[in-house]
Each structure stands twice: as C-alpha cells, then as structure tokens.
FIBA-389769 format. One record per residue (C-alpha): residue in one letter; z, y, x; residue number from 1. Coordinates in steps of 0.001 Angstrom, whole numbers. Example, Ala and Ser with C-alpha at 12.3 -4.5 7.8 and 13.67 -1.06 7.14 Angstrom:
// FIBA-389769
<dogu->A	pz->7800	py->-4500	px->12300	rodo->1>
<dogu->S	pz->7140	py->-1060	px->13670	rodo->2>
END
This chain:
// FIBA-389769
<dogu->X	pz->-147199	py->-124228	px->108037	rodo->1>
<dogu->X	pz->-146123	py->-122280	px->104879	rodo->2>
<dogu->X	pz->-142442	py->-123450	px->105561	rodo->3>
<dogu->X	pz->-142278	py->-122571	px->109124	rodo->4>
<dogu->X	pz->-143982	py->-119165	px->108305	rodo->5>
<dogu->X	pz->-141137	py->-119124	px->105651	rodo->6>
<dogu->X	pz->-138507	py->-119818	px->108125	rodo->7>
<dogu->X	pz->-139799	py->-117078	px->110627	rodo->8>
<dogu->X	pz->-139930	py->-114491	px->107981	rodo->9>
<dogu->X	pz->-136616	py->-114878	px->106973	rodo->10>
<dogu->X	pz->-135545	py->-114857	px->110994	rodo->11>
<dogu->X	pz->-137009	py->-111822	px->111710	rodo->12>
<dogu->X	pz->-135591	py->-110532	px->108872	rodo->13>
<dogu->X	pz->-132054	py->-111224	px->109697	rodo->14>
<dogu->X	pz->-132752	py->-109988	px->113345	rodo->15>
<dogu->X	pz->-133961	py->-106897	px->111329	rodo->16>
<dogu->X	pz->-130909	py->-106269	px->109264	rodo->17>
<dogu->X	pz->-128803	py->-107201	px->111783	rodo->18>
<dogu->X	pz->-130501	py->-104415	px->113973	rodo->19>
<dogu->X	pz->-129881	py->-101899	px->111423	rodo->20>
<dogu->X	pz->-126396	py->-102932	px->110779	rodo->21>
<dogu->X	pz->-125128	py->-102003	px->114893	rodo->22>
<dogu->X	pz->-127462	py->-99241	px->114403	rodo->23>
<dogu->X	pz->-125823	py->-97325	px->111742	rodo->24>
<dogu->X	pz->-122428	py->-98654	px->113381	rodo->25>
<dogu->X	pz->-123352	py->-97103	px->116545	rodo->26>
<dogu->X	pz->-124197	py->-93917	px->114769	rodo->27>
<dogu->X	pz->-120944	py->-93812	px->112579	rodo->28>
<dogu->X	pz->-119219	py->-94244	px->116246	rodo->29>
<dogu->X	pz->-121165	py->-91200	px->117714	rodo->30>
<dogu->X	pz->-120006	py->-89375	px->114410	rodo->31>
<dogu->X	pz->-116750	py->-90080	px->114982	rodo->32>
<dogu->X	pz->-116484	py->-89318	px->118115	rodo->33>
<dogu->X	pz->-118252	py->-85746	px->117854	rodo->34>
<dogu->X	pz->-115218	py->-85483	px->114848	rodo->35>
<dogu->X	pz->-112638	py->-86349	px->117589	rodo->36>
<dogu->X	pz->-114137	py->-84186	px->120646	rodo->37>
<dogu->X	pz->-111651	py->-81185	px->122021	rodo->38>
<dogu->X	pz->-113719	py->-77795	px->122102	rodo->39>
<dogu->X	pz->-111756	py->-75835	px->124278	rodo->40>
<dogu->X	pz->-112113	py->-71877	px->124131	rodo->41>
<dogu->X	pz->-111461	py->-69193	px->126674	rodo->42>
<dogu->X	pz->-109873	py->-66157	px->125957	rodo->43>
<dogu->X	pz->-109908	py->-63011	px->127967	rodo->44>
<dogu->X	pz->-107303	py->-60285	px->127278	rodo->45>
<dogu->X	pz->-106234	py->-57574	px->129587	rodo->46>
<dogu->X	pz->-102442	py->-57528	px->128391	rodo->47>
<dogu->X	pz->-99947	py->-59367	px->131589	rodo->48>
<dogu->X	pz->-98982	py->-62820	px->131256	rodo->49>
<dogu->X	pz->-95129	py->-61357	px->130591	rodo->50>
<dogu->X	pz->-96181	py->-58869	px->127939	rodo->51>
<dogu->X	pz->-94843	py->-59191	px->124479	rodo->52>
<dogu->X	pz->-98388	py->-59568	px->123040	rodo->53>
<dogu->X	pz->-99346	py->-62607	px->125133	rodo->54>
<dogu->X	pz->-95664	py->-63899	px->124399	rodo->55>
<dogu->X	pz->-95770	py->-63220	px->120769	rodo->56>
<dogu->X	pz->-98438	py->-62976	px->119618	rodo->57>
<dogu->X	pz->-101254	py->-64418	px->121547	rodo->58>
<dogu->X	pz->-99411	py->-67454	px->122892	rodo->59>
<dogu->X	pz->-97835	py->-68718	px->119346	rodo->60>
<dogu->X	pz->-101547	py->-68195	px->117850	rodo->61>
<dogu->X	pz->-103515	py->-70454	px->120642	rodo->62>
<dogu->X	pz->-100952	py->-72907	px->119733	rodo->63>
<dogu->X	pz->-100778	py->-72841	px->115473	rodo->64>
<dogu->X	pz->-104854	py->-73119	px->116173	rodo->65>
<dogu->X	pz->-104670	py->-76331	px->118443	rodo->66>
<dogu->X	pz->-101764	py->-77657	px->115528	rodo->67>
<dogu->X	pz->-104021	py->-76647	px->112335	rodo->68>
<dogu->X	pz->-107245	py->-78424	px->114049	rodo->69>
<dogu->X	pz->-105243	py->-81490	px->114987	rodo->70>
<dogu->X	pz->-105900	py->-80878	px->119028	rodo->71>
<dogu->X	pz->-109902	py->-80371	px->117829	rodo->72>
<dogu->X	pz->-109595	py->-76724	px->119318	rodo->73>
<dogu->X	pz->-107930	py->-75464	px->122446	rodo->74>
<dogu->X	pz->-107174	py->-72405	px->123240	rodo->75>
<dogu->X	pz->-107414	py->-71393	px->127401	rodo->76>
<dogu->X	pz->-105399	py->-68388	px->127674	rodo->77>
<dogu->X	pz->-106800	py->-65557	px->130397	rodo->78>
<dogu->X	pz->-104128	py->-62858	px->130298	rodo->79>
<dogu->X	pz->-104161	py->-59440	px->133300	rodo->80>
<dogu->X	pz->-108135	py->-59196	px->132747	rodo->81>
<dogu->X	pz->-108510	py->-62013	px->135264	rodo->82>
<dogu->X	pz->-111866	py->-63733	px->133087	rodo->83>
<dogu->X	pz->-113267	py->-60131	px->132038	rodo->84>
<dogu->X	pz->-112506	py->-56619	px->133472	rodo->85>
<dogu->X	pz->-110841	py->-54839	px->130420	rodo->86>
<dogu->X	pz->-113734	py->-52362	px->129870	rodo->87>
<dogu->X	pz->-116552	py->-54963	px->129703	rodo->88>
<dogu->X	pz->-114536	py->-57665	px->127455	rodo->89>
<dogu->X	pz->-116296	py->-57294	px->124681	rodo->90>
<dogu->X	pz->-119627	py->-57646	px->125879	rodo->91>
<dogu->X	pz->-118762	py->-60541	px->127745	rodo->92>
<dogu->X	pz->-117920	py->-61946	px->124499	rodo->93>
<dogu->X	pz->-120893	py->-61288	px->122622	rodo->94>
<dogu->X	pz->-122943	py->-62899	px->126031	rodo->95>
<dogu->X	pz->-120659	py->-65875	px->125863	rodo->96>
<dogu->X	pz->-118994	py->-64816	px->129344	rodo->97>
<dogu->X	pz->-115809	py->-65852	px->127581	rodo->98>
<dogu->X	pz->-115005	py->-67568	px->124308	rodo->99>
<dogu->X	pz->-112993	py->-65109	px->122551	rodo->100>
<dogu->X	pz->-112030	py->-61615	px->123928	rodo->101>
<dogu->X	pz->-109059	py->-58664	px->123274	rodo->102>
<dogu->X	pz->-109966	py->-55461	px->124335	rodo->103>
<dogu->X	pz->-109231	py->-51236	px->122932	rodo->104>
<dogu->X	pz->-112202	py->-50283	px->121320	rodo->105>
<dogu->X	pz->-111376	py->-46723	px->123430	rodo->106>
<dogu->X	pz->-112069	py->-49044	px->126716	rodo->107>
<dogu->X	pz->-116037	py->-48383	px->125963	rodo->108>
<dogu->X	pz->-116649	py->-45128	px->125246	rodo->109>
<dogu->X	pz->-119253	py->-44575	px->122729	rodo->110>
<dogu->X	pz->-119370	py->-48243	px->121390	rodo->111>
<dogu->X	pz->-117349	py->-47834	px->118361	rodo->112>
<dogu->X	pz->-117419	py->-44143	px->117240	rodo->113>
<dogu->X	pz->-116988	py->-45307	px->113653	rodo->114>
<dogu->X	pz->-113928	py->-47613	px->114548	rodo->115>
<dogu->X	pz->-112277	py->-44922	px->116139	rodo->116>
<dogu->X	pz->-111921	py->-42644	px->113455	rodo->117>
<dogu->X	pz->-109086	py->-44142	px->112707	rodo->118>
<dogu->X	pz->-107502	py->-42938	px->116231	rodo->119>
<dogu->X	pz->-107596	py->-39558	px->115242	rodo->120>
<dogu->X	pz->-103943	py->-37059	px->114465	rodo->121>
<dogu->X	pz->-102467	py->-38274	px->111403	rodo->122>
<dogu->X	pz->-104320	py->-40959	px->110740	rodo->123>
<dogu->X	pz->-101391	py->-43767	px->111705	rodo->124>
<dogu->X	pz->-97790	py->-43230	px->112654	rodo->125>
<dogu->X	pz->-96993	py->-47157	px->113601	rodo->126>
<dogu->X	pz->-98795	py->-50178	px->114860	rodo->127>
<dogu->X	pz->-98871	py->-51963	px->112128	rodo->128>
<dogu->X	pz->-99953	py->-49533	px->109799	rodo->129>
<dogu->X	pz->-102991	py->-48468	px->112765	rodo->130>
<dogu->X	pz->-104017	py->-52394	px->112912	rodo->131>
<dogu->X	pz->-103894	py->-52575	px->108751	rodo->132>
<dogu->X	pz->-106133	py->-49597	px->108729	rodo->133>
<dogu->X	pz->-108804	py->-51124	px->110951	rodo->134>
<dogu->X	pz->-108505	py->-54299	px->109388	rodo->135>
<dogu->X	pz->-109576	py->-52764	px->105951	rodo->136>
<dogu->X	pz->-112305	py->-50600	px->107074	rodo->137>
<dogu->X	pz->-113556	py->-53840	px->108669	rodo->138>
<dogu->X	pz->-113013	py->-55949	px->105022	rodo->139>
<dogu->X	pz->-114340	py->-53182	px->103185	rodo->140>
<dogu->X	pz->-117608	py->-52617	px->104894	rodo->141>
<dogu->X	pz->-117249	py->-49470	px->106370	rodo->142>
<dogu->X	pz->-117252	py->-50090	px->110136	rodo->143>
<dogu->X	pz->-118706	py->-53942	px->110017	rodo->144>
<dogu->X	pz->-121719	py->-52644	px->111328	rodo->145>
<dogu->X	pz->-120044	py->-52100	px->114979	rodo->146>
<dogu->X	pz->-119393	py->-55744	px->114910	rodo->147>
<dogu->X	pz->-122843	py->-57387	px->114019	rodo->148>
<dogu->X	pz->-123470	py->-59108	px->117451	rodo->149>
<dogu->X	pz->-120038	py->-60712	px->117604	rodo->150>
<dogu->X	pz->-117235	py->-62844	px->115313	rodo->151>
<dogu->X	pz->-114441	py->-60397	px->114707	rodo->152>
<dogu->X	pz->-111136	py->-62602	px->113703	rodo->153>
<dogu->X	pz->-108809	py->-59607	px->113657	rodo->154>
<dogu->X	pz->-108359	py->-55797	px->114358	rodo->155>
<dogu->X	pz->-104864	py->-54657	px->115541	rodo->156>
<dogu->X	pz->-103580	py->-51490	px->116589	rodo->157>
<dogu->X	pz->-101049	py->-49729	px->118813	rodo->158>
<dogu->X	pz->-98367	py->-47228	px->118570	rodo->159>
<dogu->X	pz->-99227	py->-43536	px->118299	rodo->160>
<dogu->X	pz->-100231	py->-42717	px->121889	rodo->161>
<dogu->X	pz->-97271	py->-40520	px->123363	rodo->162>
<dogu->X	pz->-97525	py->-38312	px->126701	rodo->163>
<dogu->X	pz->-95887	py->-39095	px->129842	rodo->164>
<dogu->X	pz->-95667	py->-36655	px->133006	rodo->165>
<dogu->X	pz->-93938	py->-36960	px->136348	rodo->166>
<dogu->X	pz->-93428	py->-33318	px->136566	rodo->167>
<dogu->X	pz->-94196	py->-31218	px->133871	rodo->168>
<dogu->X	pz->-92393	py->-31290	px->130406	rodo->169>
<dogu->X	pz->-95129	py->-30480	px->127619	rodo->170>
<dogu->X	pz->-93523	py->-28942	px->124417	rodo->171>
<dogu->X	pz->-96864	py->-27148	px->123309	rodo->172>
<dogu->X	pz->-100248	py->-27522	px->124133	rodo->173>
<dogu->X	pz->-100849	py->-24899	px->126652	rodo->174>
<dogu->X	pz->-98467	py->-27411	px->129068	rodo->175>
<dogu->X	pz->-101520	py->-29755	px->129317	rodo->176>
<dogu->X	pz->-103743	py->-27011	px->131067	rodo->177>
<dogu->X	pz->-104320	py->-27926	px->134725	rodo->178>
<dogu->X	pz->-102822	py->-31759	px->134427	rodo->179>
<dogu->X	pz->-105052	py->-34801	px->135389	rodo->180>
<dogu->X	pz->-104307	py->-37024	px->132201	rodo->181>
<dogu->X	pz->-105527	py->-40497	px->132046	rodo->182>
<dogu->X	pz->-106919	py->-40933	px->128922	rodo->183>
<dogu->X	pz->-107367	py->-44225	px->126330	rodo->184>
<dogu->X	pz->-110192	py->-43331	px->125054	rodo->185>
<dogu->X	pz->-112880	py->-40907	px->124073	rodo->186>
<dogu->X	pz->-110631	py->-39445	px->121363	rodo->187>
<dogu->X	pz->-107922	py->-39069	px->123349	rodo->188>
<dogu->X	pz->-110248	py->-37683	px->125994	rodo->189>
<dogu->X	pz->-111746	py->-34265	px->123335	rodo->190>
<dogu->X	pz->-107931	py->-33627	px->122550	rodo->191>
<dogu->X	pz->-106821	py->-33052	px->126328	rodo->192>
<dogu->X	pz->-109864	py->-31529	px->127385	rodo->193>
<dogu->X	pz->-109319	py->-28882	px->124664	rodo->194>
<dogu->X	pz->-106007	py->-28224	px->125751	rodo->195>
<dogu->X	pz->-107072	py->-27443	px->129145	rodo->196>
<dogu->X	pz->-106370	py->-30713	px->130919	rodo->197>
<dogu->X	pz->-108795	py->-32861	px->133163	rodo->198>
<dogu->X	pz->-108686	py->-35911	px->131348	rodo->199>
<dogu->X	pz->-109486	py->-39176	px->133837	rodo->200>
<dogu->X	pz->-110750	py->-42612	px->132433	rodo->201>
<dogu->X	pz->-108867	py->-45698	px->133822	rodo->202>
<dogu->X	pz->-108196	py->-49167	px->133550	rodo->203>
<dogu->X	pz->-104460	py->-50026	px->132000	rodo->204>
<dogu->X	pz->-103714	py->-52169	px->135182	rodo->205>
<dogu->X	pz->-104817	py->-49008	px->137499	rodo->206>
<dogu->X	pz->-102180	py->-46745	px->136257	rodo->207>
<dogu->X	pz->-98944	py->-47272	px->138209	rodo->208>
<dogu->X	pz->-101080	py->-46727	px->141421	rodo->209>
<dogu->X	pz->-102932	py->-43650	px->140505	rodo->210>
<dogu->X	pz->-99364	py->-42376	px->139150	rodo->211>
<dogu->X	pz->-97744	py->-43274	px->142515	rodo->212>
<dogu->X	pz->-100373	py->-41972	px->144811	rodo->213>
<dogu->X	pz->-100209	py->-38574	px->142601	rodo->214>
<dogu->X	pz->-104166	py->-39132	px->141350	rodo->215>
<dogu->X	pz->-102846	py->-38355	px->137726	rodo->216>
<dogu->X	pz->-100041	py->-36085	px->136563	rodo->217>
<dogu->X	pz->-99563	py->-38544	px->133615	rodo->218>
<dogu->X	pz->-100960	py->-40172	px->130441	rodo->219>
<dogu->X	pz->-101003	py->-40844	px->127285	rodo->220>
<dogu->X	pz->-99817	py->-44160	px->125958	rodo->221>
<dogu->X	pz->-97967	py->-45854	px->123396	rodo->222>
<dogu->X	pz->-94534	py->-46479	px->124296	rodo->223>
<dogu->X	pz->-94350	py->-50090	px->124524	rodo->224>
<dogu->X	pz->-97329	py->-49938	px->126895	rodo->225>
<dogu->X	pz->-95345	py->-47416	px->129405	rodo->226>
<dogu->X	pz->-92882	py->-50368	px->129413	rodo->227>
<dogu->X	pz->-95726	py->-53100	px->130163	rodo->228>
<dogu->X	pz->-97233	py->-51097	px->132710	rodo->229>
<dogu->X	pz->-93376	py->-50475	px->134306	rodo->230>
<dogu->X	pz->-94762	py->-46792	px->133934	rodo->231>
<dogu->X	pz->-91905	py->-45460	px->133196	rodo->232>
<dogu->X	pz->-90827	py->-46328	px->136861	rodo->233>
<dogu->X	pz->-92756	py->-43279	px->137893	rodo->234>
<dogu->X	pz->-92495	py->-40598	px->134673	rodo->235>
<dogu->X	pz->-89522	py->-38406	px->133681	rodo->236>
<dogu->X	pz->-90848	py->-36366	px->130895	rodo->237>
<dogu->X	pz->-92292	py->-37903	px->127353	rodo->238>
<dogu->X	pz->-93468	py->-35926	px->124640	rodo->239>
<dogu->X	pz->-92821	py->-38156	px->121424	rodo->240>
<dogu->X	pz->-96215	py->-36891	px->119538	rodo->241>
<dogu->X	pz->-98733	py->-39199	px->117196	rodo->242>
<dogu->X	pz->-101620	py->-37224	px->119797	rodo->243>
<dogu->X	pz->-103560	py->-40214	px->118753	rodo->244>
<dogu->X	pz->-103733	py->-44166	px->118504	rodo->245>
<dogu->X	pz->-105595	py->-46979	px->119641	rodo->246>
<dogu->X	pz->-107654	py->-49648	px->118162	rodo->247>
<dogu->X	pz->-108002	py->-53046	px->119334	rodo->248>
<dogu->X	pz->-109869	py->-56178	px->118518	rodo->249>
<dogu->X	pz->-109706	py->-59854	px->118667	rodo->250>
<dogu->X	pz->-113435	py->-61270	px->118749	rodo->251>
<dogu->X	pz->-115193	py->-64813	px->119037	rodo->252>
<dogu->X	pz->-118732	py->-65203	px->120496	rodo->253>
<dogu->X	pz->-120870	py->-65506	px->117489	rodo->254>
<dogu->X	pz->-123220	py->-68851	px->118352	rodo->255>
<dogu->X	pz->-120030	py->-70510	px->119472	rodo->256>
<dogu->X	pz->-118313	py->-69968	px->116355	rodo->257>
<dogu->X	pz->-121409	py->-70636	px->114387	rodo->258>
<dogu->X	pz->-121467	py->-74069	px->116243	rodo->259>
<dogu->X	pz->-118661	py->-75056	px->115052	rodo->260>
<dogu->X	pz->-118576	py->-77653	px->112075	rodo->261>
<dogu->X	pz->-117382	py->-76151	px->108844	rodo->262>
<dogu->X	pz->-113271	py->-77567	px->109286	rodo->263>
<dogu->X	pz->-112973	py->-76393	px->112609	rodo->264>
<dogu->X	pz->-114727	py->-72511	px->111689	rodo->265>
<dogu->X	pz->-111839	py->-72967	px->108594	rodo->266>
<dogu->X	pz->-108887	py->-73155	px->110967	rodo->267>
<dogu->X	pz->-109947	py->-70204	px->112801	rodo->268>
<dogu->X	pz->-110719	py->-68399	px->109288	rodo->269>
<dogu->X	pz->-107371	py->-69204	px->108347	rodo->270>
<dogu->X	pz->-105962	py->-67956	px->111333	rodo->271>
<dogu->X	pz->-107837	py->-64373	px->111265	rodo->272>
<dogu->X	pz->-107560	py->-61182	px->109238	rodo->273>
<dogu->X	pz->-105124	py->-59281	px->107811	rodo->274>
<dogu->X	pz->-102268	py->-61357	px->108640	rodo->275>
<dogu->X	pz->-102614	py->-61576	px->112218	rodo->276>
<dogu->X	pz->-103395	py->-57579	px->112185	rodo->277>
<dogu->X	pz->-99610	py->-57081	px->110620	rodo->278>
<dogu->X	pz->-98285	py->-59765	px->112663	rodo->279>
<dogu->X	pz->-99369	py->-57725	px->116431	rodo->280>
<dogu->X	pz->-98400	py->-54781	px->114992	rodo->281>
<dogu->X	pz->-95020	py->-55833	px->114133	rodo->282>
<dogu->X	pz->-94591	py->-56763	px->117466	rodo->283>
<dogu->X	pz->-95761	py->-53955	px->119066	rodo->284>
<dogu->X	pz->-93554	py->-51799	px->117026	rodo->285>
<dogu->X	pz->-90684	py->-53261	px->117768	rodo->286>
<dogu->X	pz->-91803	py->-53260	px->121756	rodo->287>
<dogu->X	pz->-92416	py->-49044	px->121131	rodo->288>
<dogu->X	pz->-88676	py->-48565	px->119571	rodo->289>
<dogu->X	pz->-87437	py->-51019	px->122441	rodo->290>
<dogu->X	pz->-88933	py->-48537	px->125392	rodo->291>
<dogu->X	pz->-88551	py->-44892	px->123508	rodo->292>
<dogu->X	pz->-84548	py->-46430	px->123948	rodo->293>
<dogu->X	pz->-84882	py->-47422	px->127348	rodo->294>
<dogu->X	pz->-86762	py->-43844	px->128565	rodo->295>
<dogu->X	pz->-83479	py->-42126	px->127008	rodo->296>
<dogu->X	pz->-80881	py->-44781	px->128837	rodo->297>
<dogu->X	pz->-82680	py->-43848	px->132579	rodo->298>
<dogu->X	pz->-81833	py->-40201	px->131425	rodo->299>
<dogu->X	pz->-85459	py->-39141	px->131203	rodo->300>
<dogu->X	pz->-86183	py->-36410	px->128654	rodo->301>
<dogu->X	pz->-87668	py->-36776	px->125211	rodo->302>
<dogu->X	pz->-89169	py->-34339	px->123509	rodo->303>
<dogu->X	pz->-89716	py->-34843	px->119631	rodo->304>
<dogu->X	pz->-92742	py->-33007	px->117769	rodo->305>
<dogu->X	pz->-92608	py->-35321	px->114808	rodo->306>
<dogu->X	pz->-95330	py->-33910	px->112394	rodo->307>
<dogu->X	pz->-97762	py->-32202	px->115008	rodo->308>
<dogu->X	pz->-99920	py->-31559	px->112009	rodo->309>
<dogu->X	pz->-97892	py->-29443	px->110718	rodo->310>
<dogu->X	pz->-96483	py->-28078	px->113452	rodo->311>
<dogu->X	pz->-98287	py->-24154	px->114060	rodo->312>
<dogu->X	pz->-98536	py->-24957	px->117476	rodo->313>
<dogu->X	pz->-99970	py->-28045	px->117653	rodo->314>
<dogu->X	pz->-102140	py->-28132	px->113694	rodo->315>
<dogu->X	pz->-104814	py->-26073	px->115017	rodo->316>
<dogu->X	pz->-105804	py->-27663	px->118236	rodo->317>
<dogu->X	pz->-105379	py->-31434	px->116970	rodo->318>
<dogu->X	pz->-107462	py->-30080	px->113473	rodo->319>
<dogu->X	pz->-109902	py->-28406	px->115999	rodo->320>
<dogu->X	pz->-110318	py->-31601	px->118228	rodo->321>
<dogu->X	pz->-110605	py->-33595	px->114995	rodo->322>
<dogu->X	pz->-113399	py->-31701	px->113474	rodo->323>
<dogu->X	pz->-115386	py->-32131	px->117037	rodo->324>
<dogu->X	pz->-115355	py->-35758	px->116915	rodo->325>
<dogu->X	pz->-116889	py->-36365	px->113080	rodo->326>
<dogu->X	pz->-119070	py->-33938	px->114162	rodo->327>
<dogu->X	pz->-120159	py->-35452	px->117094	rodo->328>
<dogu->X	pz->-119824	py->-38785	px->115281	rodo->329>
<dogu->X	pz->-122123	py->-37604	px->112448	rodo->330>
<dogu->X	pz->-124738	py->-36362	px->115266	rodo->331>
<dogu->X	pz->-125176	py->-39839	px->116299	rodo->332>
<dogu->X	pz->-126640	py->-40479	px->112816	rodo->333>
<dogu->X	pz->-123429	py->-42032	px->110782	rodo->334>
<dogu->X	pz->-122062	py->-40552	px->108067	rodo->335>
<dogu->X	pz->-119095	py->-39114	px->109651	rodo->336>
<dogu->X	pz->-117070	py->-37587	px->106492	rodo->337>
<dogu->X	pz->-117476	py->-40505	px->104609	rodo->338>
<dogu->X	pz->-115844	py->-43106	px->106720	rodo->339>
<dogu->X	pz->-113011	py->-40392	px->107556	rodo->340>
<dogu->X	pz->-111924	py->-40026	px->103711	rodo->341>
<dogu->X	pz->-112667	py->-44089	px->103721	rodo->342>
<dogu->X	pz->-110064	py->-43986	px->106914	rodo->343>
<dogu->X	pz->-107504	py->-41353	px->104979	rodo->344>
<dogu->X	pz->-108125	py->-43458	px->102081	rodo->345>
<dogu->X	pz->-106587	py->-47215	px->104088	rodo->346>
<dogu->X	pz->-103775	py->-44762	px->105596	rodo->347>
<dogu->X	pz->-102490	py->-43902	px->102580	rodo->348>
<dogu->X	pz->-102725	py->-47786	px->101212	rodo->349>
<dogu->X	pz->-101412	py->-49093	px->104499	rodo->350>
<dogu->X	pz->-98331	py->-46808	px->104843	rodo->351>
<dogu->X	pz->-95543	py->-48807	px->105858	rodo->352>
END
C-alpha cells in the first residue's frame, strides 16, 4: 500500500510539473506574440496627399517609425482632412477619433490663446524659426498646459502669413478697409478687423471656391500654402508682410500612447521634438521661397514691406492689434506678459 501510494504521488507529481511546464510555455508564447503584434495608428492631417508636407515630411516619418519599431508600429496616413474635418482634429484626437492628428492651432479659435502668442508681428520671420519657438515654449513649460488632455510629439510652424487679393493691391493698411479676408486664425482675425476689413473664418480646402465665386476678396497665407491650395490661380496682388504666423501641432491620443509598452512609446519619443519641428520647417521654407518665385514668373505683383514693425505705417496698427490680444489673453486668467517676453525670449534663441 505504502509503495503504490508512493508510486501515485510521484505520478501526480510529474502530471503536475509537467502541467506547469506547457503552462508557462504557453504564457511565454502569448508574450511573444503580444511583443510581435503590429499596432497600427491613424493619422489625420488636413494638408493634400501631393503637398510637400505629406511628401516630406509626414510620409518619410510614418515610415522611419514602422523601420525603428521593426514593423511593431504602422503608421495609416489620412491626408485632405478625409478622417477629421481640419477644425475638429484635435479633439478627435484627444477622443481617440483618430490615432494621431495635425492641425493649426488658429483652426479652433480660443483653444490655444497661450500657443498663439507666438503668431503675433515680429515674433517669427521663417518656418523653422516659428516651429522652434513653439517647440520651446512647449519644453520649457510655458504653454504645456494647453496640451494636458493629449500626447504632443511635435509643434511646427509656417511661414509668416502674407496677403493675397484678386483685385486690390494693399501697400498700407487703410487698403484692407472694406475687403472680405479669410483669416487663419483669431490673431490674424484682431489685425484685419482693425484695419477695417471683414475678416471670414474658413477651412484651407474651402478657399479656391470662395475665391472663385467672389465670397472673399483674398487672404492671408503663407506662401507655400497659396501654392498648395493652387491659390495663386485666382490672386494677382501679394503683399510680402510677416502680418502674422501660424502654429501647428502633431499630437497622439494620450491612452493610446500610454498603452503602449515602454520600446514602442521610445520609438515614437525618439521620433518627436525638436528635431522634427526644424525638419517641417525646413521644408516649408523652402516650399515659401519656391511660390514667392513662381507669383513673380505669372507676372503677378509683389509688394515688399519687410520690417512692418518698423515701418510708420504699419508699427502702430500691428503694435495696437498686439497689445489687444495679451490683453484679451490675460482676461481669460493667464498671465499674458509673461509668456510674451517667454515667446520674445525663444525668438531671439531660435533666430535662424
């Protein structure tokens, strides 16, 4: 009895070990499969398909991420606002709508009043100095705050925003009084208002139509954008001015980066920041030169006020317009004048 109790034992036993053995097998499997699994990510941007920041930019980046991650992350590229209307990008970012999402920060008014200090005259005379700026207030603390409820991987910026009429040539502000002007952004929006123009909020993709069906007298844009848009198909007059410039952002939906397993959030880390802010704005500065030649090669007129701020008939208007939007800024609760000397501050450092 003692032997066949002995015997049993030390079956069971085996059957036991055995058990645990394919056991921890089948969990190293399930491991190693979660290790191998594709997450793919969607990303919603409102530039076209044939633009130079889907070509350059946001096409070579999808793929360096799917090479650093060894095919572990995919990048699904949504160009022409297809996934995401422009205005509501973000948002559908931080809801999880889309993956990852470009929009300007001017395409919702309100939601980044600190961010967009740095769109005001003077602030930026280049893309890649307007993205750098951003980029830094971000690093440094002074405009995280806007970007709590989301992942931001990079800030970039465009061009100073130029303006572009069908009709009327505008060599001094008083030329804006009357005109319909789209508008970027809320910035944008104070400056014309104050000059006397009816400033009108639409989407990028809207433009050409509202310009050919004579809803708007012009815009305001940066030049490589009036090329993108094929704007210049309808303008004849530009007025070569840093009126303002636009901010942009690359974002991630926070709980989907967060669910991510610590090599995976490294390759996007790696693939964020700083870098990738110089790296649009090269691009896009290259695309502004590029256009300003075209405009002049169709024989349409150019007209050069290189240093508004210090031009007498341009410095008081833009410092006017300027002073409105801290102080509407600061009546919001922020502290206005401390983020704008911040923002002077990251020009001066990012001055290419």
């Amino acid at each position: 009895m003692k032997l066949t109790s002995f015997f049993a034992l030390s079956i069971l036993t085996t059957v036991g070990l055995l058990g645990c053995s394919n056991q921890a097998n089948d969990t190293a499997d399930s491991a190693s499969d979660t290790s191998q699994k594709t997450t793919t990510l969607r990303f919603s941007y409102y530039w076209p398909a044939t633009s130079n920041m889907n070509t350059d930019v946001f096409e070579p980046w999808a793929k360096k991420i799917e090479a650093d991650s060894n095919g572990r992350l995919k990048i699904e590229l949504y160009p022409s606002a297809v996934l995401s209307e422009p205005g509501v990008t973000y948002d559908a970012t931080v809801k999880g709508i889309v993956d990852i999402g470009s929009q300007a920060h001017g395409f919702t008014s309100g939601r980044f009043p600190l961010t967009q200090i740095a769109e005001l005259p003077g602030i930026s005379n280049s893309a890649t100095q307007m993205g750098c700026i951003v980029q830094t207030l971000y690093d440094n603390g002074a405009i995280a705050s806007e970007y709590e409820d989301s992942h931001l991987l990079f800030a970039y910026g465009a061009g100073p925003g130029a303006l572009h009429t069908t009709n009327t040539p505008i060599r001094k502000p008083e030329d804006m009084k009357g005109l319909r002007m789209r508008h970027p952004s809320v910035v944008a929006a104070s400056l014309m208002e104050s000059m006397g123009a009816s400033p009108i909020g639409l989407p990028s993709n809207d433009i050409y139509t509202s310009l050919q069906r004579g809803v708007i007298d012009g815009l305001s844009l940066p030049w490589g954008a009036v090329e993108t848009f094929k704007i210049d198909e309808l303008v004849k007059y530009h007025t070569n001015i840093s009126f303002y410039s636009s901010a942009a952002l690359v974002t991630m939906n926070k709980q989907k980066y967060e669910s991510l397993p610590d090599d995976l959030k490294k390759v996007i880390d790696d693939n964020s920041g700083m870098a990738m802010a110089k790296k649009a704005g090269e691009v896009l500065d290259k695309e502004d030169k590029v256009a300003m030649q075209h405009a002049k090669d169709l024989g349409q007129e150019v007209i050069d006020i290189p240093d508004p701020l210090n031009n007498p008939a341009w410095r008081g208007i833009l410092l006017k317009g300027t002073q409105q939007y801290l102080d509407d800024v600061t009546a919001l609760g922020h502290d206005a004048q401390a983020v704008y000397k911040e923002t002077q501050a990251a020009s001066a450092a990012c001055k290419v």
